[in-house]
N, C-alpha and C positions, 0 to 999 in steps of 0.2 A: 504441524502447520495445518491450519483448515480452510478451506477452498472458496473461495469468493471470485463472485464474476459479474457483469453487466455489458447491459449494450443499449448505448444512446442514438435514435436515428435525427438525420436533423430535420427531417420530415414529422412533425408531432401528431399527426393524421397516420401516420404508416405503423399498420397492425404488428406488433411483434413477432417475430417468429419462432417462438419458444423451442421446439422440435428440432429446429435445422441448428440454433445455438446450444442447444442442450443442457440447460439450465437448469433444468426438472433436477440433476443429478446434486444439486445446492440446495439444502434445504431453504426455509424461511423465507421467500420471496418477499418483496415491494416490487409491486408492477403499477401503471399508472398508463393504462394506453392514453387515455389524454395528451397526454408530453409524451410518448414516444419511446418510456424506458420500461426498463427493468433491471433493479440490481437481486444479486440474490449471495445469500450469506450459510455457513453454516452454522450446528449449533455450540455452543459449549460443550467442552471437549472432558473427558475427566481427567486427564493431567493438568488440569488449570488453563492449558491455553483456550482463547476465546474466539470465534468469527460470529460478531450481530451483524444483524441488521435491522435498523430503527429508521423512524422519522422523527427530527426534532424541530420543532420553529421555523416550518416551510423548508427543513434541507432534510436530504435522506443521506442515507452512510450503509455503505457496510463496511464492517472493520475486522482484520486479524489481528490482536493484540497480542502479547507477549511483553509488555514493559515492567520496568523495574523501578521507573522513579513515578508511577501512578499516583501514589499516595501524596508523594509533596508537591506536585500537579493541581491536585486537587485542594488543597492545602487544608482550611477548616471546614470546606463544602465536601464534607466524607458524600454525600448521599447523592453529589452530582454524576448523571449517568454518560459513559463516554463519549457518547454521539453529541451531547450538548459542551462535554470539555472541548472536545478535536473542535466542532464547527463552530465553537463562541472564539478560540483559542486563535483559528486561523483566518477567521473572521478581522479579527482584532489587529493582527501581528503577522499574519503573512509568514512567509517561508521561517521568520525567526521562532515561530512557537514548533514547528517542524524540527527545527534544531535542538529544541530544548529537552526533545524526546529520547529515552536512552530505553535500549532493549529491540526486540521486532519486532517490526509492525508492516504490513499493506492493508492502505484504506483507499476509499473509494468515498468523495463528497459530493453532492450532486444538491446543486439551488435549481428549482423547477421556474423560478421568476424569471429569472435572468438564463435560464436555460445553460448553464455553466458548468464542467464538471472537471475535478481535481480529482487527481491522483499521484502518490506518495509510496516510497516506501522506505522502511529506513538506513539509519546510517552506512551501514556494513552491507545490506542484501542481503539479510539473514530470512525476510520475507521479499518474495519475486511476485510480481504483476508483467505480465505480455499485454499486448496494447497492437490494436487494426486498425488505423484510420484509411477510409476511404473519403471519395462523396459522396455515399450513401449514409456514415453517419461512425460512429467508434463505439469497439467492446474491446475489454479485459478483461483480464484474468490472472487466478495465479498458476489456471492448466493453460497452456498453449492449445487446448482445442477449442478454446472459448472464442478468443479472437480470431483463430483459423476460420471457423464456422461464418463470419460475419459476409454477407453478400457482398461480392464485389473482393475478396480476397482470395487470393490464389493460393494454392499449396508447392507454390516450384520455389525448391530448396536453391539457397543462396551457395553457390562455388566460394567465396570468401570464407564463409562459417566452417565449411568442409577444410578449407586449407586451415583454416585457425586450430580447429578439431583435431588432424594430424601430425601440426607441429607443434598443439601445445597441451593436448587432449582437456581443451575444454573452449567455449565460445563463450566471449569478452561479449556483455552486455556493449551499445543495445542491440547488438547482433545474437540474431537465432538461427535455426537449422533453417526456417523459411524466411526467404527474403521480401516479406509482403509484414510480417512478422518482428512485432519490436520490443523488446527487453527496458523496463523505466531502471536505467543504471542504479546505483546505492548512493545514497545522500543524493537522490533528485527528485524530483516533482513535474508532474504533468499537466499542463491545463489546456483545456479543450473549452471553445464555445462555437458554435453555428459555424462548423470548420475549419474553424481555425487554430489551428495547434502548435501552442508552445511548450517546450523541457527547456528546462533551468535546472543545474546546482544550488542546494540550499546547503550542503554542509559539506566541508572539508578538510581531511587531517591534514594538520599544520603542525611541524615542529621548532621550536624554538630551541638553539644549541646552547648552551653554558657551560661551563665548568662547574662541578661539585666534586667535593671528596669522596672517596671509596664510601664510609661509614655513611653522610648523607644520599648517596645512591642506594644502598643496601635498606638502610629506612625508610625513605622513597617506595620502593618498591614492597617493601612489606605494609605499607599505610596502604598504596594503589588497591595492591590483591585483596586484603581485607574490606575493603570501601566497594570491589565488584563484586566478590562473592556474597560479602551483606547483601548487595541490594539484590543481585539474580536469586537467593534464597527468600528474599520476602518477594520478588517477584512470582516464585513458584506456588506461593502459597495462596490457594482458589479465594480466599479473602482477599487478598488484591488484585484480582484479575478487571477487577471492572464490573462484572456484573453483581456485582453483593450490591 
């Protein structure tokens, strides 16, 4: 997993504070004191996994990718680059083109017009975004110091998180160790504008019960694993990462 982070103030006059967020530690910045932000991404990884960050068609992005169904995404537009698939996609389709995504992912979409920013990750939480809103303005991240850092947030640990921690040794999204401090669950999305902040579910596992026979459950199951290992093995491969 590679490290992306940002912080939007809703003040677009109010000078970043690069140092106290710590961003420096991200490579490949887009900053824009103008509007108030700054996202920052890392670079391509040599095991294939990717975090850009770009600007496409007045929207900026950073993304950590890991997906597996890339290529049929993209379908005959091989040479279209991710930041224009993710923000034409969700543009278009709303939380359904979120759904259609299989593999990890946390991205980060930011329109400077409308002053609007989304945030995603996907199905499973196999990539994590932490998330600070105050009235000063929202950062994330996929470290918990990103958002900790933001003015106007506190570091006083949540008693909940602790009790979840020792009776289940682990703390259930969107709960963190700090209670100022928030986890964007798996299969959700976040949207933020001039304050105002909404999470929403975009994807959910559903199962449907039926009856099949032993033999057609046994072929079932052998068609599924071959159909995920296919694709997470052409997903590993730096050819389809998105940046070619």
């Amino acid at each position: 997993m590679s490290p992306i982070g940002g912080v939007v103030y809703r003040d677009p006059r109010r000078p970043i504070e690069e140092g106290r967020l710590s961003l420096s530690s991200l490579a490949d910045p887009v900053a824009d004191r103008g509007t108030g932000l700054i996202l920052s991404g890392a670079l391509l990884k040599a095991d294939g996994e990717q975090a850009a960050c770009a600007q496409w068609n007045g929207a900026a992005a950073v993304v950590d990718l890991d997906l597996t169904n890339l290529e049929e995404l993209r379908g005959a537009a091989e040479l279209v680059p991710p930041i224009r698939l993710l923000e034409d996609g969700y543009r278009r389709h709303g939380a359904r083109f979120l759904a259609a995504l299989r593999g990890g992912f946390a991205m980060a979409l930011w329109w400077p017009g409308s002053r609007r920013l989304m945030l995603a990750v996907d199905r499973f939480g196999i990539r994590r975004l932490y998330y600070a809103a105050t009235p000063t303005g929202i950062a994330f991240g996929t470290r918990v110091s990103v958002p900790l850092a933001l003015p106007g947030t506190t570091s006083v640990v949540d008693p909940e998180a602790v009790y979840a921690y020792l009776n289940y040794r682990a703390i259930p999204a969107p709960q963190t160790i700090y209670g100022a401090v928030r986890r964007l669950p798996p299969g959700h999305l976040l949207e933020w504008e001039d304050g105002r902040l909404r999470v929403e579910r975009y994807w959910d596992m559903r199962y449907t019960e039926r009856a099949i026979s032993r033999s057609a459950a046994e072929a079932a199951l052998v068609r599924h694993t071959e159909e995920a290992v296919g694709e997470a093995l052409r997903g590993a491969d730096p050819k389809h990462t998105g940046l070619s």
